[in-house]
C-alpha positions, 0 to 999 in steps of 0.5 A: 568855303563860302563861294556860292553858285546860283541855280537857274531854274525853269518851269514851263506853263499854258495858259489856254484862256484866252481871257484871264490872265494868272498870277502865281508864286513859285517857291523852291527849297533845296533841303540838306542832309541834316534837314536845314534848308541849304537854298530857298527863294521865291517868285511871284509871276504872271501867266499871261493869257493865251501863252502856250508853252511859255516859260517862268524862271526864277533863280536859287542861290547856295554854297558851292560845297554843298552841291555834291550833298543835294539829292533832291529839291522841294517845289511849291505852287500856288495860283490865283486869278489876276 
């Protein structure tokens, strides 16, 4: 009952200045069926100047069990300037 499995999830980003780099911070939660959140994490990242199609990936642990329960995941973004 309490063995969990960690979720590797990764999002694709460009950064087409070439002058500033950005700072973000992603957050996923994967709500259950009952509404309690199951799984959260969140990261804080870098988009590095001038990248194109460079990748950020951040990890979100939950119970095993709970997977076959799951049918979506919420996903928040937000961006600064560095």
């Amino acid at each position: 009952l309490n063995d969990t499995h960690t979720m590797v999830v990764e999002f694709t980003y460009s950064n087409r200045d070439d002058s500033h780099d950005y700072k973000c911070k992603y957050v996923v939660t994967i709500p259950g069926p009952d509404g309690k959140n199951l799984g959260e994490n969140d990261r804080t990242a870098t988009l590095d100047k001038g990248k194109i199609e460079d990748t950020n990936k951040m990890f979100v642990k939950m119970k095993t069990r709970h997977y076959k329960t799951v049918k979506t995941f919420k996903i928040s973004f937000d961006i600064w300037k560095k």
